[in-house]
N, C-alpha and C positions, 0 to 999 in steps of 0.2 A: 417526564416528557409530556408537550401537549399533546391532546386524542383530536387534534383536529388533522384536517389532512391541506394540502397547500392552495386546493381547490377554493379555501377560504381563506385565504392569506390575500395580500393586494397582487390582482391581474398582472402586474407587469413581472411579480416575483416568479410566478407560476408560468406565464410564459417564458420569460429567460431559464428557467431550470427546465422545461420542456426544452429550448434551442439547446442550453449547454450539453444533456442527453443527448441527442442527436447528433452533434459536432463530437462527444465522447464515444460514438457508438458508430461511426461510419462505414464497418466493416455490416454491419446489422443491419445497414441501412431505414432507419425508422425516422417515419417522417412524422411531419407534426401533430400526428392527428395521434398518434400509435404513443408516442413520445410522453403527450399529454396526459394518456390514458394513463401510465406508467405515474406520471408528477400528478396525479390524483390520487392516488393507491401508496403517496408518502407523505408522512406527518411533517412539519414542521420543527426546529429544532435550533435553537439559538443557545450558542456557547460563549462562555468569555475566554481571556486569552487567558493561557496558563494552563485549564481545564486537560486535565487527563481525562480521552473519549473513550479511549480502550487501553490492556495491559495485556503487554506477552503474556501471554500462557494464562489469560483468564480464562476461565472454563464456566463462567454465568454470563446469561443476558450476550450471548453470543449468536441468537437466531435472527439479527438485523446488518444492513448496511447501509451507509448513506453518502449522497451525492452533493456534494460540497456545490456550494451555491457562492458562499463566500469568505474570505478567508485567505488564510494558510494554516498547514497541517504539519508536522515535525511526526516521520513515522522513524523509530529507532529499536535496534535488538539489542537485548546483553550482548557483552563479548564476553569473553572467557574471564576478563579480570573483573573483578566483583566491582562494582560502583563507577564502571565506565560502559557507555552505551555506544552502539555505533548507529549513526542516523544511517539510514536506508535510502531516503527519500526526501523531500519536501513537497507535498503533494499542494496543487492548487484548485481555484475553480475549475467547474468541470468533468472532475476523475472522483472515481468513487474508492470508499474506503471500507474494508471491512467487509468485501466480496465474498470472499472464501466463507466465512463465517456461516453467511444465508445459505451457501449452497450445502457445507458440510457438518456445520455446528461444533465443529471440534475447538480448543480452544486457540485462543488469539493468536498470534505468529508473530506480532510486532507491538511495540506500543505506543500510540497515536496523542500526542497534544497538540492543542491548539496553540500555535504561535500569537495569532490575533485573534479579535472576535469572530465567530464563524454563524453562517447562515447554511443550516442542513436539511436535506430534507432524508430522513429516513424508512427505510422501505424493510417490510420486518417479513419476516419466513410465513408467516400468514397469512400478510396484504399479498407477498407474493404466488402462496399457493390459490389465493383467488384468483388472480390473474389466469392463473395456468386455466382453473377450472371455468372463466367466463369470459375471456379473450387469449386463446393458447396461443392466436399466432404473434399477439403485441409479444406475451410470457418468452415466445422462442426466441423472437428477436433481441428481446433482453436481456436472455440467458447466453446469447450469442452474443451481446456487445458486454457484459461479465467477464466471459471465456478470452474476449479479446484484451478486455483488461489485465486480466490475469496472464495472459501469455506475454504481455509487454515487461509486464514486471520481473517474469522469468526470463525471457531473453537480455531485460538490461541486470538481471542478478547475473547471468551467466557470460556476458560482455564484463564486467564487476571480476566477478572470478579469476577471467584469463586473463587480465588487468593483473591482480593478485599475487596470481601465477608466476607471470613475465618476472614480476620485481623481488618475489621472492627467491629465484633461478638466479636472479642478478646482484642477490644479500649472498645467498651460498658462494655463488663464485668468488665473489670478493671474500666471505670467511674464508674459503678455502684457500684464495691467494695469499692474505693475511698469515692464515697457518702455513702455510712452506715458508714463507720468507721467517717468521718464525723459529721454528724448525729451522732453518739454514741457520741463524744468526747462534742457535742456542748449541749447535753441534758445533761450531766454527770456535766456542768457545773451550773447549779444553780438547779437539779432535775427535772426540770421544761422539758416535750417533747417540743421540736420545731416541727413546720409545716410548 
């Protein structure tokens, strides 16, 4: 990764990833100024497409997150059958990835590639405990527009769910219609009930 941070990247990139924060963060309300502080305090970070960012259940190099600048993002978890993923998401400019990570270090939850080339800026458990230590109230605001990121993604997993749910209730019913009719056709055949 480069050690430079976006502050030296071209003005207009550092500004837009300051506005995309701010439009991603409106529960936080952080304006430009608080925003900026934040897109100084993250490195720069250019992927190509293809690139795996992160891996479910990495358990290294998991104390960062970053703010998608540009792009598309393919976030997916195993499912139960070995060698099929289920995508979770498609994450765009603007939404950050890899949240949870900075706040708890445990390991990955999803696993992240980049569909296109991607322009990121990363923000590491570090830069962020600086923050906390020499701007807390930009760090709170952040950690509140995090929070809100993360509650969105749990309320659309839990919309997802009762999705799930509905259709799965509505596979039963039908197996279960399938088995009487079944059942009727296969007793019908010599009088005799099956069991």
């Amino acid at each position: 990764m480069n050690e430079r941070n976006l502050r030296s990247t071209a003005p207009s990139l550092r500004d837009e990833a300051a506005r995309m924060l701010m439009r991603s963060s409106f529960v936080a309300e952080m304006d430009l100024h608080e925003a900026t502080v934040v897109v100084d305090a993250m490195r720069p970070l250019f992927v190509e497409a293809g690139t795996v960012i992160m891996t479910e259940g990495q358990s290294e190099d998991v104390d960062y997150m970053a703010l998608l600048l540009e792009g598309q993002v393919r976030a997916e978890s195993a499912s139960q059958m070995p060698g099929e993923e289920v995508v979770i998401s498609i994450i765009g400019p603007g939404q950050l990835i890899g949240e949870m990570g900075i706040l708890d270090g445990e390991p990955r939850s999803a696993t992240c590639t980049a569909l296109t080339d991607l322009k990121l800026g990363i923000l590491s458990r570090a830069a962020l405990r600086g923050l906390v230590e020499v701007q807390p109230a930009v760090a709170a605001r952040l950690l509140l527009a995090i929070a809100q990121a993360m509650a969105e993604r749990v309320r659309e997993s839990n919309r997802r769910f009762r999705t799930l749910l509905r259709v799965t209730r509505a596979l039963q019913r039908e197996l279960d219609a399938t088995h009487a009719v079944n059942r009727r056709l296969l007793d019908g055949q010599d009088g005799t009930p099956r069991r």
